[in-house]
N, C-alpha and C positions, 0 to 999 in steps of 0.2 A: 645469656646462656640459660637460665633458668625460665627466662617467660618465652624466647622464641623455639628454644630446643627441647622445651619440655614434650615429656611424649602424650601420645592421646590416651586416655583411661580405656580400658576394655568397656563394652557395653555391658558385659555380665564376669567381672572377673574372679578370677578361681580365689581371692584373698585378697589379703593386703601385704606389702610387703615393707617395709621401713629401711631407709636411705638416711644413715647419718651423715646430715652435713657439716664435716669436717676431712681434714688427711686430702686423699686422693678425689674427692666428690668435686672440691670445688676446680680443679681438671678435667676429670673424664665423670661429670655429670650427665652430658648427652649419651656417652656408652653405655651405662650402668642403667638409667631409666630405662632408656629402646629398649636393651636387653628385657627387663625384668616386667615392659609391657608387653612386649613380644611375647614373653610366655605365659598373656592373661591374667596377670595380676595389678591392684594399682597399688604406684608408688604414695608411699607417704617419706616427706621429706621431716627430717628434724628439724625444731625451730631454735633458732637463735635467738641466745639466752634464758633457756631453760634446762632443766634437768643437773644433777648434782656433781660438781666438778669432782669429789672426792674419789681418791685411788688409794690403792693400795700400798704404794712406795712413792718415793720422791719421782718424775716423769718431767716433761717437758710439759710446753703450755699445748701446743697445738693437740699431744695427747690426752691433757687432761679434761680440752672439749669434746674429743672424741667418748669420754666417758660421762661429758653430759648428755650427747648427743643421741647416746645407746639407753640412759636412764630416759630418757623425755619420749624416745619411742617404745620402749616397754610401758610407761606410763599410759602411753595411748593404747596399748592394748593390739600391738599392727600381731599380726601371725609367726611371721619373720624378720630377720635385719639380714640384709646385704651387705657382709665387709668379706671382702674378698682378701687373702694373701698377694697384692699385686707388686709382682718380685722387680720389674726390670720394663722402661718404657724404649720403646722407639730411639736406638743410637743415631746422633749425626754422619757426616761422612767422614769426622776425622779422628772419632774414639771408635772403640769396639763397644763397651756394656754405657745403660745410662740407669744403674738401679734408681731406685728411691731409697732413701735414707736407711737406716736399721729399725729405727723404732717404728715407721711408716709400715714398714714390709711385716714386724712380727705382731703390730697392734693386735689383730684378728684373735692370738692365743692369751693374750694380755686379759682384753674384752671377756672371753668367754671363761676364764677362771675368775673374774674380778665378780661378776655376774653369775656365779654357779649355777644356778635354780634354774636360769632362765639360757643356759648354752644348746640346750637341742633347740632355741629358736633362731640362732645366729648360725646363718651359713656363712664359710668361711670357705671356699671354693681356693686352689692353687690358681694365679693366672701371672698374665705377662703377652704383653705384647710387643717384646721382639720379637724377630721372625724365628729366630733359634727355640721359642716355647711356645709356638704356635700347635703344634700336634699335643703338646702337653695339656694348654689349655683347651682344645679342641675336648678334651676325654674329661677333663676335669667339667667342663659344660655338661658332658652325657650325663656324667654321675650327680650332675646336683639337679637335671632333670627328672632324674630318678628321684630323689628325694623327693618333689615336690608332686610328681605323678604329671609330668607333662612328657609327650613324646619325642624322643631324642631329636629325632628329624627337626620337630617344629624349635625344640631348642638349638639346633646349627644351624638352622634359618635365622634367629632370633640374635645370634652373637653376629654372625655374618652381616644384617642390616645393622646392626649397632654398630659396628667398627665403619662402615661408611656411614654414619650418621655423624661416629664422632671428625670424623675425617671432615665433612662438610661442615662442620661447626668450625673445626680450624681454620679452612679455608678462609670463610666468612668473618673469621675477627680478624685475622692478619690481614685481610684487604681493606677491613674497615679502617684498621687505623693505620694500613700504608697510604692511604685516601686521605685521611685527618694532616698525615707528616707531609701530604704532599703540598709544596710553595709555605713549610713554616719556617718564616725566618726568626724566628723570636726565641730569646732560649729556654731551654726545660730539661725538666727532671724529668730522668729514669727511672721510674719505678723498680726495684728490683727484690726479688725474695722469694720462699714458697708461696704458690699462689691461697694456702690456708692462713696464710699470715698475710702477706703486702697486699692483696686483693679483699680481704674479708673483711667486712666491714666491722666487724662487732672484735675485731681481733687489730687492726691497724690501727686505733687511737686516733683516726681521721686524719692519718699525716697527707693523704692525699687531697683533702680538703684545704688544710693549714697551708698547704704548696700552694695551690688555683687561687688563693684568699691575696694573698704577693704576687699575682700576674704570672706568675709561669705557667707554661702547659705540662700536665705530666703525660708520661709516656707507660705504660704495663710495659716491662722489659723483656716479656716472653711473647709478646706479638713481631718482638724484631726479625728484621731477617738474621737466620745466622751465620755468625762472623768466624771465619777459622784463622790461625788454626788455634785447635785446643789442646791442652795439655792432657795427654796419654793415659795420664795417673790418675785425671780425673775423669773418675765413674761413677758418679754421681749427677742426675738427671737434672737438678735443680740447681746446681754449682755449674754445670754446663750452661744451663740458661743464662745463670748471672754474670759468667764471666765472659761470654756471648754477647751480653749488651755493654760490659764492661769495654771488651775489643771495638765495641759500633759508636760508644763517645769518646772512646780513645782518637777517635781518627776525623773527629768532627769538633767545632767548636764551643760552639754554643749548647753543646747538649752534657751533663752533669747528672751522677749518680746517687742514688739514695736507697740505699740495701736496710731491710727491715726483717731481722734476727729475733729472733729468741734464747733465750740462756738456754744453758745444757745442748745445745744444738753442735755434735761434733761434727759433720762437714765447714759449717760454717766455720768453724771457730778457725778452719784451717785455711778456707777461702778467705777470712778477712786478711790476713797476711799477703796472701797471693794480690788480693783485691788494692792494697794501698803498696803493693809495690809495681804494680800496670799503672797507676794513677797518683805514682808521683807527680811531686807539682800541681795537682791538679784538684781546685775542690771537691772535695764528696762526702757523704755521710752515711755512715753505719748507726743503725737502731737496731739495738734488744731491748726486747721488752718479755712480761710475764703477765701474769693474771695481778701484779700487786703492783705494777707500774702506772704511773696517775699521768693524765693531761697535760699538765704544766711542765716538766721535766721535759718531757718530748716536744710541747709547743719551745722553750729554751732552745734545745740543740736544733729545733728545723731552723728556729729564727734566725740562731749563728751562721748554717749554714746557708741561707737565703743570702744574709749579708754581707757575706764573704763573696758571691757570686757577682751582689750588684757593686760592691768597690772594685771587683776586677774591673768589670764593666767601664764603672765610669772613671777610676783610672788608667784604664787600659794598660795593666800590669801585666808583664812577658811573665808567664809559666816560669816555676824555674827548670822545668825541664827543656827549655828554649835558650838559657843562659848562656852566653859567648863565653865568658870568664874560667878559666881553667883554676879550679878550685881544689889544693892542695891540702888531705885532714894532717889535723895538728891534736895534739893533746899536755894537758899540763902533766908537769912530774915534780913531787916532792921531794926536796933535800935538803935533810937539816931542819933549820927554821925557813929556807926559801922554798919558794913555788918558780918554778920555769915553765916555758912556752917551749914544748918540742915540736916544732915544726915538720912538715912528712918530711923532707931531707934532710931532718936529723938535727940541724939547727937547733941549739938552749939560747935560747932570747930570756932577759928577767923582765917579770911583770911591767917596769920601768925604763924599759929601753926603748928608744926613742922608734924603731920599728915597729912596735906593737902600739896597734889604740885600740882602746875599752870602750865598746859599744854599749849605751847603757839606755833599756828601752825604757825611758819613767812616761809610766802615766798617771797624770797628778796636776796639782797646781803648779804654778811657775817656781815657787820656792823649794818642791820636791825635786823638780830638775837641776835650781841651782845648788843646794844642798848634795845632791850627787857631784855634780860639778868639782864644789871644793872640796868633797873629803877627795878625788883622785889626783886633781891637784896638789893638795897637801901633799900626797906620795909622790909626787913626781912620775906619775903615769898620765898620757894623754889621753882624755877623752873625749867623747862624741856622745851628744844627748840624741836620743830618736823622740822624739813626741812634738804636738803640734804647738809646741813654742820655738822650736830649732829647725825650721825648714833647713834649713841655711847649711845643717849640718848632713842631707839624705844623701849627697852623692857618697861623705863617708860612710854612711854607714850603710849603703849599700856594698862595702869591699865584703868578699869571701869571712864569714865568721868562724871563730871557736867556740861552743859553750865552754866557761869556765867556770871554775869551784870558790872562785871569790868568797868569804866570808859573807861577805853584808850583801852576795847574791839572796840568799834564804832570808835574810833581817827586813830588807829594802821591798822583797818579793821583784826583781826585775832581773835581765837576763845581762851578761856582758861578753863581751867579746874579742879578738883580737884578726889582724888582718893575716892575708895567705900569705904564702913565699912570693907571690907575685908583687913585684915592688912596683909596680905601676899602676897598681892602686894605694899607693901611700900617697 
């Protein structure tokens, strides 16, 4: 996007103008250049890592590049910065609005009060390119040609080929890598997130790296085609994307998601919930991260989730969303000095009834398992060890479980469990 769609400099242009790359840039960077060569001026891009993270208030991370972004091209000296108020992109066919975020859309007045001294050089233009704020920006174009003393005409020429510029830029990545996915049988990660974060290199922690390093392919999750339908409620540009490709591995096997967040991020925060409830059963991995989150931490959770992928794999484990077994919740209840089993129909089983066995995952040496062993024997409860000294024991303890409040759950650090109402797996 940045070396073939970049635009061509003016041969004598009217200034400079300055392009923080951050927010909205690393999307609609082909619109915003054309645009801002069209009206004779050359663009200067901000560089990555430089310029002073510092803000005003507590913000999120991808905002507080944005205020290095605007520091590092005042530092150069450009005439102007280009950060637009851009309100609302391009709805699919099954929402109505697809804003961008709240902080995304108000940065623009953020910037220009943070930066006092220097707001008569940040144009801050209203725009949006849904079709519903197309006259809107159409006028808001006239007025910041004004500003700069370029002729209205040559500025609705200049937005005009920008919106087909950025149109052929899309074009061209989504065929690229419907081209890459075509005949891949092997499986991969989705990439998924604001493309200022999961795509950015100096903001992603190389998690896209760390994936390709383990033989997978990854996939950018906003090149997918998209998947309907979408939920109504969301209106949010970027939470449509993700759960868009969330819907396109739901339906596919071998393909597994990896969503890459930032703290304070409230859409997200609301999508992760929607996110692992499509994706039951089913591996995947959510990253936040901030400007104080290090390598290791993140190389950690990729690794867990790589690994989880390739034991499915080579054990060819059913989803549990695929499970035959009708699995009945149950919950303990205290009375007295006793703990019961109430089973979903109601049924008080005691911890010690010969219906009930305690699933107990030890992992550990042989003697932590048989030590679990004998304190439930001692109770006269039946047990079931899970770890790789009890093969013998998997088909138990694959029956429907309970979590339960055991004591020496939290002592032991390991999980226990008791079987459904279905007595056919006793």
């Amino acid at each position: 996007m940045f070396q073939e769609f970049a635009p061509t400099s003016p041969h004598c242009p009217r200034g400079r103008i300055g392009l923080p790359l951050a927010l909205t840039t690393y999307e609609l960077y082909p619109l915003y250049s054309r645009f801002l060569s069209g009206l004779g001026f050359e663009v200067v891009l901000s560089r990555r890592g430089f310029g002073s993270r510092r803000t005003a208030t507590p913000i999120c991370y991808p905002a507080e590049l944005m205020h290095a972004a605007v520091d590092d091209l005042l530092a150069h000296g450009v005439d102007f910065i280009f950060l637009p108020y851009m309100r609302e992109l391009p709805a699919g066919r099954s929402v109505e609005h697809a804003y961008l975020c709240p902080v995304t859309q108000d940065i623009p007045g953020v910037i220009r009060a943070f930066f006092g001294t220097a707001a008569g050089r940040i144009l801050t233009p209203e725009m949006g390119l849904a079709p519903h704020l197309e006259a809107v920006t159409r006028q808001e174009v006239a007025r910041l040609a004004a500003t700069l003393g370029v002729r209205s005409q040559l500025a609705n020429e200049s937005w005009s080929a920008a919106l087909a510029h950025q149109a052929a830029f899309e074009r061209s990545y989504r065929d690229e890598i419907q081209e890459a996915l075509y005949g891949l049988d092997q499986p991969a990660v989705i990439l998924v997130g604001r493309p200022y974060v999961a795509y950015a290199p100096e903001v992603n922690l190389s998690v896209p790296r760390k994936i390709t390093t383990r033989g997978l392919t990854v996939i950018p999750g906003d090149a997918l085609p998209l998947e309907s339908p979408l939920n109504q409620r969301n209106v949010w540009h970027f939470t449509q994307d993700i759960m868009s490709a969330v819907e396109y591995a739901r339906h596919r096997t071998d393909r597994y998601v990896c969503d890459i967040s930032c703290f304070s991020c409230g859409p997200d925060a609301i999508n992760h919930h929607r996110m692992r409830r499509e994706l039951d059963g089913r591996p995947f991995c959510f990253l936040e991260i901030d400007s104080h989150t290090a390598h290791a931490g993140i190389e950690t959770r990729v690794g867990a989730f790589l690994d989880i992928i390739e034991a499915g794999r080579v054990r060819h484990v059913v989803p549990a969303a695929q499970a035959k077994r009708r699995v009945t919740t149950a919950h303990l209840e205290q009375e007295g000095s006793g703990t019961y089993v109430v089973t979903g129909t109601g049924r008080r089983l005691a911890l010690n009834d010969p219906q009930v066995v305690h699933v107990a995952l030890a992992d550990g040496p042989q003697f932590v398992s048989d030590l679990l062993a004998g304190f439930y024997s001692s109770n006269r409860m039946e047990v079931a060890i899970r770890s790789e000294h009890h093969r013998g024991n998997a088909a138990i303890c694959q029956a429907s479980l309970l979590r339960t409040g055991v004591p020496a759950v939290s002592v032991h650090g390991w999980k226990s469990g008791a079987v459904s109402e279905d007595a056919s797996t006793r």
